[in-house]
C-alpha positions, 0 to 999 in steps of 0.5 A: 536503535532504542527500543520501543519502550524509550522511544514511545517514553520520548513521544509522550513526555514531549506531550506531556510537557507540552500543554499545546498538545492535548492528546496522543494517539498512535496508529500504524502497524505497531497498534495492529497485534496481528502485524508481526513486530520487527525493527523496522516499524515506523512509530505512527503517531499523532499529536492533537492541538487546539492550534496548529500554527505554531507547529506547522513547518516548525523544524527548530522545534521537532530538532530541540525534541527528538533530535535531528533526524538523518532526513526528514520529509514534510508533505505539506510543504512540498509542491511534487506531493499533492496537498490533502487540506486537512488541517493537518502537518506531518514530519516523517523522520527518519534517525541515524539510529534507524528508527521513524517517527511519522509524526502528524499534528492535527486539530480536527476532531478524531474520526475512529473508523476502526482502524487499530489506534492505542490512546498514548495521552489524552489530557482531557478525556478526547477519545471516545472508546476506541472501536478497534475493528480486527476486521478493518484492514482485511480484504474485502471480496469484489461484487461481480462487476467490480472483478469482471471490471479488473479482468477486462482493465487486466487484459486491455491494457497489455496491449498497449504493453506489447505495443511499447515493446514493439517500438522499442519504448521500454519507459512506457511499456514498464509503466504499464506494465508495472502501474497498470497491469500490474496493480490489476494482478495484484487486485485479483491475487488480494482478492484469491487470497482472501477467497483461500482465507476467508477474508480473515486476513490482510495481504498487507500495503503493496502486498508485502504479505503475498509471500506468507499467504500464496502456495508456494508454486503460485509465489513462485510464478508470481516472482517470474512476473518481473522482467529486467530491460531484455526483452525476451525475458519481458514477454517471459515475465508478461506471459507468467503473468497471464498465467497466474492472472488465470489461475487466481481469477477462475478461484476468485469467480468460482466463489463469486458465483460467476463465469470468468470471460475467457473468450477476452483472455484468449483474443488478447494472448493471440494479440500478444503473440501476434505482435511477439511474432511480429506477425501481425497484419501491417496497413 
């Protein structure tokens, strides 16, 4: 694999060479100091152009630059991933080498909006200073309505989890578990963490950061939240989920200063028991 210095001398000779490409800026986890540094890091840069025709779909050139990758995406050209219409085309590669480059050619004005960013290039004085807000990617606490609204969706949608489990619809109770309940879960641990931190820190995309900022016990429940396709294991998973939806959500609303609903909590575990018992009042 090159190393940083090789690579990134790659990117800006090829701007440099270029006088098509006026400036070059890289963002991602490589500009954030507070991202620890591994191999595995994607090199997220933007090349900006007065015109950005003669790149759009352009893989001849990419190839001639950087080589061929071992694959490679282009979003903007694929119909299963919704067009963003930004004036903007992307070549996320990925090398034989192991390395990435999500590669973005843009011609609209940069907007900073904090987001750490290191200036690569810049042939005519594009940039203004760059902001460089540390706080950009911290979490954010909830207003009251926002985190009773995450409680309420929690909670709701379990029904129609247990619902699929007792049709035996494994697909569709995954789903929503795993899309919807879950993407709740993770909202109120965010949000736990953040309360146990200050809101001085990021739990990362996907909270890939829980393992380094949950105690310990608590990650540990947080893992037995994962079912596999056995169904006693699933309502194991569900109901370890509730457990730890409870424990982070009292923390979070103590600081809030409001009241967590645990009327709501308790009316759907005895649905939930209900339906696992297969005890519940038929028509």
């Amino acid at each position: 694999m090159h190393s940083e210095k090789e690579m990134l001398d790659v990117i800006i000779k090829v701007a440099n060479d270029d006088e098509r490409i006026r400036a070059v800026l890289m963002t991602g986890s490589r500009a954030d100091p507070n991202v620890p540094k591994d191999k595995y890091q994607d090199y997220d840069i933007i090349y900006f152009v007065n015109d950005i025709n003669p790149f759009y779909n352009n893989t001849e050139w990419v190839e001639k630059h950087f080589g061929k990758p071992l694959i490679m995406q282009l979003p903007e050209a694929m119909e299963i991933i919704p067009a963003v219409g930004d004036g903007s085309f992307a070549f996320l590669m990925l090398f034989e080498d192991g390395s990435r480059i999500d590669l973005s050619i843009e011609h609209k004005p940069y907007t900073d909006n904090g987001e750490p960013a290191i200036i690569l290039l810049d042939k005519d004085n594009f940039f203004p200073k760059l902001k460089q807000d540390k706080k950009h990617w911290h979490i954010k606490p909830p207003s009251q309505k926002y985190f009773h609204d995450c409680c309420n969706e929690f909670w709701w949608c379990l029904n129609n989890v247990a619902k699929g489990i007792a049709r035996d619809e494994l697909p569709y109770a995954m789903n929503m578990y795993n899309c919807v309940v879950r993407d709740m879960l993770d909202k109120m641990i965010e949000w736990f963490i953040g309360v146990n931190n200050d809101f001085s820190v990021s739990s990362g995309k996907d909270g890939k950061y829980f393992k380094k900022y949950l105690p310990d016990n608590l990650y540990e429940r947080y893992l037995k939240t994962y079912s596999n396709s056995d169904y006693d294991i699933f309502w194991k998973s569900i109901f370890n989920a509730c457990e730890l939806f409870h424990i982070v959500s009292e923390n979070v609303a103590n600081y809030l200063g409001t009241s967590y609903n645990q009327e709501e909590e308790n009316s759907m575990l005895k649905y939930l028991n209900m339906v696992k018992n297969d005890s519940l009042p038929g028509q």
